[in-house]
N, C-alpha and C positions, 0 to 999 in steps of 0.2 A: 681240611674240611671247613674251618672255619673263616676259611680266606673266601669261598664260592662268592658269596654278596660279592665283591670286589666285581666279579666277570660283566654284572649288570651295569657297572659305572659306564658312562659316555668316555669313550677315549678320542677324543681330539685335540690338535691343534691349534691352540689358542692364535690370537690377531698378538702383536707385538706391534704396541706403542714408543713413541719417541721415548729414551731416557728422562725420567724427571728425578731430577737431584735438590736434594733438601739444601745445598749449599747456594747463600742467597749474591755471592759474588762472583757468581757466572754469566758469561754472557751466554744467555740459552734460546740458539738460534737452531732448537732441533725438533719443533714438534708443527711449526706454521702455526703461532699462536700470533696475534698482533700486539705487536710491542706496546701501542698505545691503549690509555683505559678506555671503557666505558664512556657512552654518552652523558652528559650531566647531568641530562632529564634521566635518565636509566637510574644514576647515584642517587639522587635527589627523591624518587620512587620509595631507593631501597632507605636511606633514611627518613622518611618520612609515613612508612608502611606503619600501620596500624595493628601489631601484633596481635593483638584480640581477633583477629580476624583467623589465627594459625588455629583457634579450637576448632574450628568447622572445615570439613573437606572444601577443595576448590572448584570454582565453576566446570562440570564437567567437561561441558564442552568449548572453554578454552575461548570463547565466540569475542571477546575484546581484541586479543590476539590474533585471532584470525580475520578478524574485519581490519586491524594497521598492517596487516601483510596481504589482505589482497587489496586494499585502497592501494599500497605503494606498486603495487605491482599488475593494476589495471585490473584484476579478475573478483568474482561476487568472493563471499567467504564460506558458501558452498564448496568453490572449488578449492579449499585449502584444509590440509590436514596439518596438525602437530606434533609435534614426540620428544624426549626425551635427546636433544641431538639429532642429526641428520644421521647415524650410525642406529638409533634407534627406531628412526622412518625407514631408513633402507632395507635394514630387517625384518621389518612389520611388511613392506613390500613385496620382496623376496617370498616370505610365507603367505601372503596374499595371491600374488601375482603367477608363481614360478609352481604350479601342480602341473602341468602336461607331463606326455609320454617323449618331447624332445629336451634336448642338451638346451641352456640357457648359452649365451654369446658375448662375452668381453675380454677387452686385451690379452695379452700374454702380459706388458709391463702395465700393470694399473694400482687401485687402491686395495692393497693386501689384504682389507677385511673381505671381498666378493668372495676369494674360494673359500673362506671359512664360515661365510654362512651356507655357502652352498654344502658342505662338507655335514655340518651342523643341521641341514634342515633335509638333507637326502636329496639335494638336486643331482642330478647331470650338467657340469659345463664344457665347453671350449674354448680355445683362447688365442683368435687370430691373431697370429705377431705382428706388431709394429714394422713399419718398413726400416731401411736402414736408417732415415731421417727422425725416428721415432713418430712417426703420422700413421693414423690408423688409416684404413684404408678401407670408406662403406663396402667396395664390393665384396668385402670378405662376409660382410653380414645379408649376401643375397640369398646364402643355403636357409632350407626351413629350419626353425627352429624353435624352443620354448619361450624366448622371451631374449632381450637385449639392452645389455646398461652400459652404457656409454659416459664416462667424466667427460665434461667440457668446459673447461681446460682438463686435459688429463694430469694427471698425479700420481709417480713423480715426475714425468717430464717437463710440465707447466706447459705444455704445448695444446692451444686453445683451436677449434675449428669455427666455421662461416655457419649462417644458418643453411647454406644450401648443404652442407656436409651432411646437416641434422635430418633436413626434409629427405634426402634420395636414402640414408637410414630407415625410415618410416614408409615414406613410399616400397622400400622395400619389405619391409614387416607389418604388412596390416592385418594381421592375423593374431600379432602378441602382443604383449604389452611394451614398449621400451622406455627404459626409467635415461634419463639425463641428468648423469649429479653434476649439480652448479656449488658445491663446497666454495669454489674457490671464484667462480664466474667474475664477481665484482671487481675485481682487480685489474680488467681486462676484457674478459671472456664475451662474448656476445651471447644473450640469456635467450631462451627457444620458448620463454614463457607464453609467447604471442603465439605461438604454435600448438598449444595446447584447445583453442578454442575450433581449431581445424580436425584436429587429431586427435579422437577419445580413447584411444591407448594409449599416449602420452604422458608419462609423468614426469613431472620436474622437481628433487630434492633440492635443498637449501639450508646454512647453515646462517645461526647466531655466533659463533663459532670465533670468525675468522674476520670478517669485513666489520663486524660490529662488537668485538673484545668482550664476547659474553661465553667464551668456551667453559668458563667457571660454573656456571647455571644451568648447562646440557639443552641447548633448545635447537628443535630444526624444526623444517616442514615440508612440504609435499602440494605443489596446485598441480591440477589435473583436473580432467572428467568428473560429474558430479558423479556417475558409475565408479571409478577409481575409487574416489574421494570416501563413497560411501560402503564400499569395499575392507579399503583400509581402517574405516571406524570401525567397522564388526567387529575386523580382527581383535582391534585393538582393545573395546568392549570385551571380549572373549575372555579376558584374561586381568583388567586392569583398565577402570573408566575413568581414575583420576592421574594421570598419566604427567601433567604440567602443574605444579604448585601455585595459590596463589602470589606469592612472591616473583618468581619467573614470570609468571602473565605479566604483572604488572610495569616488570623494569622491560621486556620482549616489547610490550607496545612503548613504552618511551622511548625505546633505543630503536623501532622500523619508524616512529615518526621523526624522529628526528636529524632529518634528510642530510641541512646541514653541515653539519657537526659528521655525519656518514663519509660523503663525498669531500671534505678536508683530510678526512683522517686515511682514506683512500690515493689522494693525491697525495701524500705525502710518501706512502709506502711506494706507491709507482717513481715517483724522483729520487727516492733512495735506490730503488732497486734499480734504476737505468743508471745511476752513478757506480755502484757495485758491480753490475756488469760491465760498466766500459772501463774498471779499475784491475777486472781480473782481467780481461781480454788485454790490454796492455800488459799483462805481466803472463801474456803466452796462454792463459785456459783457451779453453772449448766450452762456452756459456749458450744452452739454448737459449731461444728467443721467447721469456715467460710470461704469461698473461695470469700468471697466479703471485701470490706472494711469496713465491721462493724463485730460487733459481738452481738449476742441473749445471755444476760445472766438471770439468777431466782437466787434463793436463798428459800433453805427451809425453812432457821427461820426467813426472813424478806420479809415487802410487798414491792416489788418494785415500785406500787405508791408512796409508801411512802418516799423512796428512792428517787424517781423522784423528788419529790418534793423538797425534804431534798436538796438535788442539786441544784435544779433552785433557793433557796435561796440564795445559795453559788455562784450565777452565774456561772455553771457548767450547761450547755444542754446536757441532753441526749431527747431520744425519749422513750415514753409508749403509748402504743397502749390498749386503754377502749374498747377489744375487746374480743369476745368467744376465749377459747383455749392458748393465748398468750397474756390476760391480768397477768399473771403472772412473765411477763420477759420485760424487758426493750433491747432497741438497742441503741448502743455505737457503733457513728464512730470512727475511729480511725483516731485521727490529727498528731500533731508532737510528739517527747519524754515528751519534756514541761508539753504541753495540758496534755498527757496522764496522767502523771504524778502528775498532779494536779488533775485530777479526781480519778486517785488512792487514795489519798491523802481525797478526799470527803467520797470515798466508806468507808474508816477504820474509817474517822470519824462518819459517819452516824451508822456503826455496833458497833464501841468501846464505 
């Protein structure tokens, strides 16, 4: 009898994050974090922040922030929302966006948090499989339905699409909302944010994350429709109106103006990573072609759990996914030369 309370608790299945190891002599190439720091305008920010300012709640609405993210990205600061992360804007989307009576629409292999917010918020989904090639395939998203979230580049594959991929998606759902997470877009990826000004069901997530080494501070955002846009403030008003700290505001616009310093530290992850791939593909893998900052590689004559393993002994992190379809391939972000170089260095031991 005095167990009943327990029956009310939420029983779900939690998202499962990369390993993070308190051990600081790893090379930890397991979560797509960017090996490089912060912008030095971003540093420079955060020392130089005026702590007095931590008595007083932060500008509601974020509006410094949102006008360096939409000047950099051509759109008013109407159409831009922000949160806590782009796993925090997706969410807030999801329970914004995703109330109809149909099934929402994304991959079978994609970003592991979609079915658990769906799980967590009472959607319906489905989850057209990837082709053999791992390429989604719009026409799977011509059935009606409640809504459709598409990664581009998806993840884990890193496999990025055109923007006509994104339009005959939309052309086909003008009825829903479709969210396009760009987490990883910069790396590669061709951004569909120019599309948003056609298409007011449209949304485009984005992270601080990843292309700008602010994962430490939780910042994402959301340009869309001013309808979208002011949607997801409700929600987010609903519950919690101070949502971005002043501290995050402040290094978030140092680190989206400072172009730069972006596009070096970009270019440098891309000539790691096309060195890394053409280092594994000489020593026999199967490397897709990634337009994100990791790469999907297999091997026909070894298990790459076993590899995985073989690594994490070596305090080398990569990621393996104990999952249908792409339990066969392991994901490798890609850090500095060093790092990389040292997991080179595991891979030929583990096969030699």
């Amino acid at each position: 009898m005095n167990d009943l309370w327990k029956k009310n608790l939420r029983k779900i299945k939690p998202y499962v994050p990369g390993e993070q190891s308190k051990d600081r002599d790893i090379v930890k190439i397991n979560a797509n974090e960017n090996p490089y720091p912060p912008s030095p305008k971003a540093v420079a920010a955060l020392k130089s922040f005026d702590t007095d300012r931590l008595r007083f709640y932060p500008q509601a609405d974020s509006l410094p922030l949102k006008e360096a993210i939409a000047d950099f990205y051509g759109v008013k600061a109407e159409n831009v929302f922000v949160g806590n992360g782009s796993d925090d804007v997706l969410a807030l989307a999801f329970q914004s966006f995703f109330n109809g009576d149909k099934p929402i629409a994304f991959p079978d292999i994609t970003y592991s948090f979609y079915p658990v917010w769906c799980d967590l918020f009472g959607i319906e989904y489905t989850n057209p499989a990837l082709d053999e090639n791992f390429r989604i395939n719009p026409d799977d998203y011509k059935a009606e339905n409640g809504g459709v979230v598409i990664p581009n580049p998806n993840a884990p594959t890193s496999i990025g699409e055109a923007t006509e991929f994104v339009e005959k998606i939309l052309e086909y759902n003008r009825d829903c909302v479709v969210i396009i997470d760009e987490a990883y877009c910069d790396f590669g990826g061709t951004s569909s944010v120019p599309l948003t000004k056609k298409y007011e069901n449209l949304l485009i997530t984005g992270t601080f994350s990843k292309s700008r080494s602010l994962a430490g501070i939780r910042l994402g955002f959301a340009i869309g429709s001013k309808a979208l846009i002011d949607t997801l403030e409700a929600v987010k008003n609903s519950y919690n109106s101070y949502t971005i700290d002043s501290l995050s505001i402040a290094m978030g616009v140092e680190a989206m103006n400072d172009t730069e310093y972006f596009y070096k530290t970009i270019d440098k992850i891309k000539t790691t990573r096309q060195r890394v791939t053409d280092e594994l593909r000489a020593l026999g893998f199967d490397v897709l072609d990634s337009q994100t900052n990791f790469i999907m590689a297999t091997h026909k004559s070894y298990d790459m759990k076993e590899m995985f393993e073989y690594l994490k002994e070596n305090k080398i992190f990569i990621r393996y996914f104990n999952q249908p379809r792409i339990n066969k391939y392991v994901r490798i972000t890609i850090g500095t030369d060093e790092e990389m170089n040292r997991f080179l260095q595991g891979v030929k031991d583990f096969i030699g």
